[in-house]
N, C-alpha and C positions, 0 to 999 in steps of 0.2 A: 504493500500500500504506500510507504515512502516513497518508495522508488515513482510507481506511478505520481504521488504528488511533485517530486523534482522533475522527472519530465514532466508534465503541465505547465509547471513554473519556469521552465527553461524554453518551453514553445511560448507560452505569456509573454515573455520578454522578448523575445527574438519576434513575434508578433507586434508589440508596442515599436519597436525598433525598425522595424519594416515601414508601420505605419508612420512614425515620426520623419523615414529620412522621405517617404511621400509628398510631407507637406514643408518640412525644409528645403527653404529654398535656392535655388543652383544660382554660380555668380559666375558671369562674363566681365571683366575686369581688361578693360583695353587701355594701352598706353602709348600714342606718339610719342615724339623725339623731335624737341624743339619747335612746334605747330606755340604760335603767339596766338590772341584771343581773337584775332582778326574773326576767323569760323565761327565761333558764335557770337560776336558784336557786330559784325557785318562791318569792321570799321576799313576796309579797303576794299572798294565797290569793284574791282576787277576779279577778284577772287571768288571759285568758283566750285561750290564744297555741298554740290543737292544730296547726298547719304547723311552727312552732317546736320544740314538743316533739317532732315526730317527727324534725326535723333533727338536732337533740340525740342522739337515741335512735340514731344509723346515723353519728356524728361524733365525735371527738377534740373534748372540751370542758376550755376549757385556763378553771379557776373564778377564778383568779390574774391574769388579765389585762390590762393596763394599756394607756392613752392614751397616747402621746409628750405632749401638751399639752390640759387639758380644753374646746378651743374648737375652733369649727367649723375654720377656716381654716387654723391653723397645724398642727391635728390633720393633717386631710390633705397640706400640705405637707410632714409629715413621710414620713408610710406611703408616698407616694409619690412620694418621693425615694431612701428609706433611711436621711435624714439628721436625726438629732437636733434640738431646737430651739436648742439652746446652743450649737450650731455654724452655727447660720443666723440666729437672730435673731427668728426666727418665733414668737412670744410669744402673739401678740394678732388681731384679727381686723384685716385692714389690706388694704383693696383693692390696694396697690400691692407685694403681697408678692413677686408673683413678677418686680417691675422691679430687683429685689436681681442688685448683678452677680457674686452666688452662684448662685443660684436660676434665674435668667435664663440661664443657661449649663450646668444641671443636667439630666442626661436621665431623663425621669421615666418608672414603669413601663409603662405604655403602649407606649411609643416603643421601650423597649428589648424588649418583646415584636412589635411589629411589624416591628424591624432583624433580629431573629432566624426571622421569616417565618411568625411568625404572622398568621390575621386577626382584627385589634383591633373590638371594637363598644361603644358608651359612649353612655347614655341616662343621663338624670336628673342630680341632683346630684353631680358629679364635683369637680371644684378650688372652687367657689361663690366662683370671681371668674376673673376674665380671666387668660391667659398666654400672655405674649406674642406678642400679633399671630394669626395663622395655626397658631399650634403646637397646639392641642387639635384644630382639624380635619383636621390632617396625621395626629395622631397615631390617630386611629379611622378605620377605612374606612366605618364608614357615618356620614349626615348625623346629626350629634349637634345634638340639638331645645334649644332652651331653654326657658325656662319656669318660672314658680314656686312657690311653696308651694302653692298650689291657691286655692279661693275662700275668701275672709276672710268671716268674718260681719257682720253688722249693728248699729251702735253700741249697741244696746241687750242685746247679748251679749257686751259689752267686763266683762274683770275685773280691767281692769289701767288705765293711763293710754293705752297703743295697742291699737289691734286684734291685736298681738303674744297677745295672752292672751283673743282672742276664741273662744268656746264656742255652736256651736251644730250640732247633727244636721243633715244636708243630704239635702234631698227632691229636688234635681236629679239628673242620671243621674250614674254613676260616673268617667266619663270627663271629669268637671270636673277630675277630680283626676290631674296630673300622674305621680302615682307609677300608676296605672292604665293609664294611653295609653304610659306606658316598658314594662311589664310587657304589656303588649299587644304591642309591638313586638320585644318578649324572646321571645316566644311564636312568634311568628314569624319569627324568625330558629334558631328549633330546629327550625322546620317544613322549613329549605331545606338542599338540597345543599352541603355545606363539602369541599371536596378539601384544605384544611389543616385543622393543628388553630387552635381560636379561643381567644383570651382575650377576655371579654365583663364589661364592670364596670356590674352596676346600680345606682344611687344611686338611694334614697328619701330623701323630703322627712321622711317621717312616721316618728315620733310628734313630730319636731317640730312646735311651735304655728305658724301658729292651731290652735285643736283644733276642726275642722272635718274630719265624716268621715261617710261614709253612714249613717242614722240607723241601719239594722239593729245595724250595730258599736255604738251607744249602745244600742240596746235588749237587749245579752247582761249589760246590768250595770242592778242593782235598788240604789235609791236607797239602802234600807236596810244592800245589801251593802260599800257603798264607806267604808272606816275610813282613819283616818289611817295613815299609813305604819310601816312596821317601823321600830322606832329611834328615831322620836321622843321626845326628850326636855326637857322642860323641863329652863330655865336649862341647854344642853348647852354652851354656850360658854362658863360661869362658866371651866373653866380652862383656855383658848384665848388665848395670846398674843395681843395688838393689833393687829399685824400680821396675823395669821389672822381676825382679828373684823371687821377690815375690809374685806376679800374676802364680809363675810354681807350680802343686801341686808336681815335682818330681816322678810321679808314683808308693808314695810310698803308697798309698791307695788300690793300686789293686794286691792280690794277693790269693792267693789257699794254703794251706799246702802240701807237696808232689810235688809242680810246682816252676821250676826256674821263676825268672821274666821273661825271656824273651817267656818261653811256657804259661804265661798268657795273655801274651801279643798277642803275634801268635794267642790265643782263641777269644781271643777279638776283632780283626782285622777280624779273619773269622765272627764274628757275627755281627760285622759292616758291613761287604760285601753283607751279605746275608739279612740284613732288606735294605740298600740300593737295593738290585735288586728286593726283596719283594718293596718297595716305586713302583719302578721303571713301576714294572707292573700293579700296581691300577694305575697310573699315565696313563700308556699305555692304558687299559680298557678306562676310562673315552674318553680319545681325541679320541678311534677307534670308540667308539659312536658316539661323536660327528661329526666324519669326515662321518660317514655313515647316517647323521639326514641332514634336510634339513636346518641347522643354519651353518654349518662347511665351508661356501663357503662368509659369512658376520661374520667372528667368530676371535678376535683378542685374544689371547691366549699369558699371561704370566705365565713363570714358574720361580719361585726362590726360597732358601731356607732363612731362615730366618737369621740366620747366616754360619760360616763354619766351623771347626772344627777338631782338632792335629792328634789325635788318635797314638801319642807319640812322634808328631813332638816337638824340644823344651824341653823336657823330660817332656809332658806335655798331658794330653787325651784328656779334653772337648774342651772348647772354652775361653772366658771369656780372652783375652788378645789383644794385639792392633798389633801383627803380623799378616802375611798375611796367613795363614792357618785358622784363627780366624774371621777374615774381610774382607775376599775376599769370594764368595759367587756366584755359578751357577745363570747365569741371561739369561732365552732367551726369544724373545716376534717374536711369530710365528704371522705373516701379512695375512687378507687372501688370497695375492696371492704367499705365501709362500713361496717367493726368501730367499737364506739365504746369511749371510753375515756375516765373523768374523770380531769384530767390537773392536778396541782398545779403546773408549774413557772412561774413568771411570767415570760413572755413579755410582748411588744411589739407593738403593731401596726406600728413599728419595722422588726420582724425578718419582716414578709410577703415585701417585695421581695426581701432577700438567699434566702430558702427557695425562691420560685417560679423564681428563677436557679437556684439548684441544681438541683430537683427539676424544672423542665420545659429543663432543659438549653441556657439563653439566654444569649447572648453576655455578655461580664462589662460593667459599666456604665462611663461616662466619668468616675467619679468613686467616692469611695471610701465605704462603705455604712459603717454606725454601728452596726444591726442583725446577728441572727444566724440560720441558718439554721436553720428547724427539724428539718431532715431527719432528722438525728438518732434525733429526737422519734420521730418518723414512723416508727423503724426499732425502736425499743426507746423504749415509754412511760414505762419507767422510767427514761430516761436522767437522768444529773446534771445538773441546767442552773443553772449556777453563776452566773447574771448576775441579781440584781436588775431588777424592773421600776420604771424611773425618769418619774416626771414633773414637768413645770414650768410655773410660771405667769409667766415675766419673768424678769430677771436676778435669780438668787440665791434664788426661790422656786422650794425642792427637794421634791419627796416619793420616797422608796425602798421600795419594798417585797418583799418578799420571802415565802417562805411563811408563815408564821409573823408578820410583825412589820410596821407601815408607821410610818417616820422623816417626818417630817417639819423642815424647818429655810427661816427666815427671812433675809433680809438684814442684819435686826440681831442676828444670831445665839440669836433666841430657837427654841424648838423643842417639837413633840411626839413622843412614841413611845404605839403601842398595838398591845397583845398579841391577836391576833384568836382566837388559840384559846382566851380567856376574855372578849374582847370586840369580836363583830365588826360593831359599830354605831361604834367609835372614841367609849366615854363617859367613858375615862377614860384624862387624860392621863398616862402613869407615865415621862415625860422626865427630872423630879426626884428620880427612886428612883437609891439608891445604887447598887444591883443594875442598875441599866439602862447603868449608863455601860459596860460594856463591848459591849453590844448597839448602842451608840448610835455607836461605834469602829469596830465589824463594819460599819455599812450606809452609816456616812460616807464609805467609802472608796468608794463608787460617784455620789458628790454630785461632780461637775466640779469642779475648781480654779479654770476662767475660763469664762465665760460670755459668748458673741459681745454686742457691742450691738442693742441691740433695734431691727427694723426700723419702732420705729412703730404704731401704732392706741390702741386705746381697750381699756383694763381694763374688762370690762363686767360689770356687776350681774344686769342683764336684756339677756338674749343675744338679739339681734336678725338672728344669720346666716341 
């Protein structure tokens, strides 16, 4: 009779268990690479991103959104930690980040969605460096491919000093390009039977450079239509601290013989458009799968890029500084009953890990999260969300922002403040206004006291992740 009651009890449970991962819910977790807020503010009317827009359109779009760090590496080691950079040290782009005996000991989301019994799947650009040993292939169940930026072009479509900033339309098949053969393999793993729910993280390469992308993607933009950026302003750094001025590479790195700066630039801009709308539609592909697969109706779906990026804003191309072109960052998390909502609180990409703990109901982590949930959010759009989105570039280079205002502050204690509801290019520094100093009191108080030591790499001008 025992025996029979422990079998009972053990189908009981494997029955609850069954029925639990039914109604947990599966996460599609999508990540460009360097894609600025252009896509969903529409703020550069040449660009041209219809899979996006309709994400938008059926998504919680949080316009406020900020980077933990504006570079590739430490970006991610943040969001997929939970853990700030100012607590880990993670600054800078540093192949040895995760040999940190913080970091190296951290359970990262993945792992904590897999202990909790989901099945994990990860293609494309994920951590864009090693961690430790065997742990990225434990932590996905299917074979994670490597692979990199796709084909570079040919020295004679160089417009920089490396092929980093090479530009050219590609007449070979699609499936050169890494972010194509991951989204292939996206596609197909919606096609198959799942008896759990999945968490599945795609990384794209693109619109990071090279700007090399199937030439159809370069042929939706006319030469005549591509203008210089929103915001650009001459002399924009006349009142930009030294410390801030030195974070600009001045765009004096990008250039052609035979071309003024500003027609390199024009080149540049169109090449950035066209791996954006190339992004745009592997992006599209994957979620029209999904929407057509029987998971798309229990399927909670984040898109963000990992930071954001000038492309001359500032007189400046990459990323890698503590203004809002650099830090601000497309954020939308499509629900599956897919109401949308533009959503002013400034969030974190920070606060993803702690929210999908909440809301897909996963064991709590080995370690204690920085970030906050959004569930909240999730539950009432209008909720109050009282934290500041904070970023940093190194010890003691802070930026804060909040609805309304982005603080900035230096190691030599010099600073900016700019009011977005009268200036939201950042052209005028009002740090020195009498009237500022209590605003400047408000958003200090979310500036860290002590900042970890820096684990290490390179302050870089021209981002090479």
């Amino acid at each position: 009779m025992k025996i029979t009651y422990v079998f009972l009890g053990i189908m009981l449970l494997s029955l609850m268990i069954k029925a639990q991962d039914k109604i947990r819910p599966n996460v599609v977790f999508i990540v460009v690479d360097d894609m600025n807020t252009w896509s969903i503010l529409k703020d550069y009317a040449p660009l041209k991103t219809p899979y996006i827009d309709k994400l938008k359109s059926e998504s919680l779009n949080f316009i406020n959104a900020v980077c933990a760090v504006p570079v590739c590496i430490p970006s991610r080691t943040s969001f997929f930690t939970g853990i700030a950079a100012y607590h880990t040290g993670a600054y800078f782009n540093n192949q040895n980040t995760w040999n940190s005996s913080l970091l190296s000991k951290t359970e990262v989301m993945p792992e904590t969605f897999k202990i909790s019994g989901y099945t994990t799947w990860g293609r494309g650009k994920i951590f864009h460096v090693e961690i430790n040993g065997n742990r990225e292939k434990e932590m996905f169940d299917n074979k994670v491919m490597k692979g990199g930026f796709g084909p570079f072009a040919e020295k004679e479509y160089w417009y920089a000093k490396t092929q980093w900033f090479s530009i050219k339309p590609w007449t070979g098949p699609d499936t050169d390009f890494p972010d194509v053969r991951n989204a292939n393999a996206a596609i197909d793993f919606f096609k198959e039977k799942h008896d759990k729910p999945f968490f599945m993280y795609y990384g794209l390469f693109r619109p990071h450079s090279p700007y090399t992308a199937p030439k159809r993607f370069y042929d939706l933009y006319k030469d005549e239509d591509i203008k210089l950026p929103p915001g650009y302003l001459e002399n924009d750094l006349d009142d930009i601290p030294l410390m801030g001025r030195e974070l600009v590479d001045s765009m004096k790195k990008y250039s052609k013989e035979g071309l003024s700066k500003k027609e390199v630039w024009l080149k540049m801009m169109k090449g950035y458009c066209a791996n954006t709308s190339f992004a745009d539609w592997n992006v599209g592909r994957v979620l029209q799968e999904l929407d057509n697969s029987e998971y798309g109706k229990n399927t909670i779906v984040i898109f963000v890029s990992d930071n954001g990026f000038h492309n001359g804003t500032k007189d400046h191309w990459v990323k890698a500084t503590l203004w809002e072109q650099a830090d601000k960052v497309p954020f939308l998390i499509r629900m599956p009953d897919k109401k949308a909502y533009v959503l002013p609180q400034t969030v974190s990409l920070v606060d993803i890990y702690p929210t999908l703990i909440e809301y897909c109901s996963l064991k709590p982590t080995n370690h204690k999260l920085d970030g906050n949930s959004m569930v909240p959010i999730f539950n009432n759009p209008k909720f109050k969300w009282n934290t500041p989105g904070f970023s940093c570039y190194g010890e003691n280079y802070s930026s804060v922002r909040d609805e309304r205002y982005r603080y900035i502050r230096y190691p030599d204690g010099s600073d900016e403040l700019y009011d977005h509801s009268t200036d939201p290019y950042e052209h005028k520094n009002i740090s020195q206004k009498t009237s500022s100093k209590e605003i400047i009191k408000k958003l200090s108080v979310s500036i860290p006291s002590k900042f970890a030591i820096s684990l290490g790499g390179k302050k870089e001008l021209q981002s090479e992740d």
